[in-house]
N, C-alpha and C positions, 0 to 999 in steps of 0.2 A: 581842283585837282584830286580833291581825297572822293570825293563825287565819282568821276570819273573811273581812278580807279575800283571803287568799289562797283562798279556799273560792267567793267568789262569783266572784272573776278565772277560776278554772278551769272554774265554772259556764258564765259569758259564751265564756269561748275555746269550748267543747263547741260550745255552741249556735252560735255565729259558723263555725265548721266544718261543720256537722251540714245548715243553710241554703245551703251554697256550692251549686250546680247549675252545669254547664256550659251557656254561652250556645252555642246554635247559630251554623255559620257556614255561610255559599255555597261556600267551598271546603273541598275532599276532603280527607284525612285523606292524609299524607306521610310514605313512613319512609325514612330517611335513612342508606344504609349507610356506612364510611367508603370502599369498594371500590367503590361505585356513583359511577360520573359525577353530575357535578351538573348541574342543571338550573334555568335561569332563564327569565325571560320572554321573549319574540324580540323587537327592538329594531323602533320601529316604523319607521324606515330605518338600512340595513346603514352601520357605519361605511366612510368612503371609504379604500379604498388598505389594506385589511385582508390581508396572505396568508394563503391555505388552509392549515391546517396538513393534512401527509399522514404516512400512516404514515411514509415513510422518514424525517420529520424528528424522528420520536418514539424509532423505533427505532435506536441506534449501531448504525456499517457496521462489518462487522469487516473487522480489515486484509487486503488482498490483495497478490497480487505485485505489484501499479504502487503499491503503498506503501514506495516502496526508502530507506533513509536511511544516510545515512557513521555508524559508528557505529565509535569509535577509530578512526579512519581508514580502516575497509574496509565496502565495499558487497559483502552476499553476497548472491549469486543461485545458490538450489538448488533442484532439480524437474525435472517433463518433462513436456514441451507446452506451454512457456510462451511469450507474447510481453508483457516488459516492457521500462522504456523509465528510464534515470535522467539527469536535465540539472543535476545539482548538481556542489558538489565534492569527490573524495576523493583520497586517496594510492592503492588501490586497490581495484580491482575483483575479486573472486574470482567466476566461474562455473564451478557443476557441474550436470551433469543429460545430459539426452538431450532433442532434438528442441526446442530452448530459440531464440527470437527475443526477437537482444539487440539495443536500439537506446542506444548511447554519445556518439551523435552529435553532441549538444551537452554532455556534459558534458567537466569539465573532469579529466581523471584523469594519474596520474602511470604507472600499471601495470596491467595486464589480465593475470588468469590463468585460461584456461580448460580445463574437463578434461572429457571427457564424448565422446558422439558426436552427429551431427548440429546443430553449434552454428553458430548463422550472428548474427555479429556487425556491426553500424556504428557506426566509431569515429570521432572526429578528429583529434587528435595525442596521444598517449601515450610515453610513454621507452620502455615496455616491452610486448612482448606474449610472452604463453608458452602454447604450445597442447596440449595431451598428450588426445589420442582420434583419433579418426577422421572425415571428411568434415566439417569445420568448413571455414565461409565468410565469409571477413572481410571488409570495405569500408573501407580506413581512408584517409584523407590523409596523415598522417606516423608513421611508427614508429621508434624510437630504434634498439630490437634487439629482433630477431622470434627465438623460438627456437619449434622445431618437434618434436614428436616423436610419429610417429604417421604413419598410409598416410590417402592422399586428401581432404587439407586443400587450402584457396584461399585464398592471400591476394590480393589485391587493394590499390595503394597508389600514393601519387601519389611517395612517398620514402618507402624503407627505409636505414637504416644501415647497421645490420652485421646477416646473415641465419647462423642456425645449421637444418640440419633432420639429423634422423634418421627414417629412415623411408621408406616408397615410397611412389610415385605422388602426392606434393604437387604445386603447381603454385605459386609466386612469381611476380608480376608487377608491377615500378613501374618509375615513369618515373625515377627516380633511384635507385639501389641503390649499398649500399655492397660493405664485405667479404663473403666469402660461403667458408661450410665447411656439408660436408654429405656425409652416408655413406646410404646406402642406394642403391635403383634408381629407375630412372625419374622424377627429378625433374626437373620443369622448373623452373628459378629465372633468371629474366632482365628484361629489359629491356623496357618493353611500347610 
C-alpha cells in the first residue's frame, strides 16, 4: 500500500510539473548584475530638498598640503611650490622645501623651524624662529629669538627679543628689538 501510494504521489508531482507553462508578461525580461547600478521607476514628482549626488561626493579626496595637523606636537611642512596655510595649535612647526608659501598667521605655535631657500612666511607671535637657507621672508608680529643662518633672509616684525644671524646680506627689521650678535657681512638689523 505504502508502495503504491508513493508511486501515484510521484505520478501526480511529474504531471503537476510537466503542465507548469510560463504566463506571458507586458514587461521585458531583466538581468540583474551585482556591479550594474540599479534601476527603479522615476518618481512621479522629484522629492523636495533632495541633493545631487556628484562624483566628488562618491569619490574620497586624497589628502593635500592644506591638510596640515599637530601630530606629537609638530606640524611638518615638506615640498616645493607650495602655498599652505595652518590655524590650529602646535608646539611646533618644522618647514623644509624651496619656493614654499607659509601662512601661520592665525595659528597658535610655540616655535618655527625653517630650512630650505625661497621660504616666505606669516607668523603671529611664536617663542622661537630659526631660519637655515637663503632668501626667506618673514611677516611676523612677535618673536621670542629669531636665529639666522644663511645670506639674504627678511625678517619683518613688530617685536623681536634677542636676534642671532650668521650669514650675509640678511636684513632685520622691528619696531622693538632686543639683544643682537651677529657675524657675517652686510647685515642690516635695526629698528624700523
Amino acid at each position: 500500500m505504502k508502495r503504491l501510494a508513493a508511486a501515484i504521489g510521484a505520478t501526480v508531482l511529474v504531471a503537476m510539473l510537466a503542465s507548469c507553462t510560463p504566463v506571458p508578461s507586458d514587461e521585458p525580461d531583466r538581468v540583474v548584475r551585482p556591479t550594474a547600478p540599479r534601476t527603479s521607476a522615476a518618481p512621479s514628482t522629484p522629492p523636495a530638498a533632495t541633493p545631487q549626488a556628484t562624483s566628488e561626493a562618491t569619490v574620497p579626496a586624497e589628502p593635500g598640503a592644506d591638510d596640515l595637523a599637530c601630530v606629537d606636537g609638530v606640524v611638518a611642512i615638506r615640498g616645493t611650490d607650495l602655498h599652505v596655510a595652518f590655524a590650529g595649535e602646535c608646539d611646533v612647526v618644522r618647514i623644509e622645501g624651496a619656493s614654499l608659501d607659509v601662512d601661520l598667521d592665525r595659528a597658535r605655535v610655540g616655535n618655527v623651524v625653517a630650512s630650505g631657500d625661497r621660504i616666505e612666511i606669516d607668523l603671529g607671535s611664536v617663542d622661537s624662529l630659526e631660519i637655515t637657507g637663503q632668501s626667506a621672508d618673514v611677516d611676523a608680529t612677535r618673536v621670542g629669538a629669531l636665529t639666522i643662518a644663511g645670506d639674504r633672509n627678511s625678517v619683518d616684525a613688530d617685536e623681536i627679543g634677542a636676534v642671532s644671524v650668521s650669514g650675509n646680506d640678511n636684513r632685520i627689521d622691528a619696531d622693538l628689538l632686543g639683544s643682537v650678535m651677529q657675524s657675517g657681512d652686510r647685515n642690516a638689523i635695526g629698528n624700523g
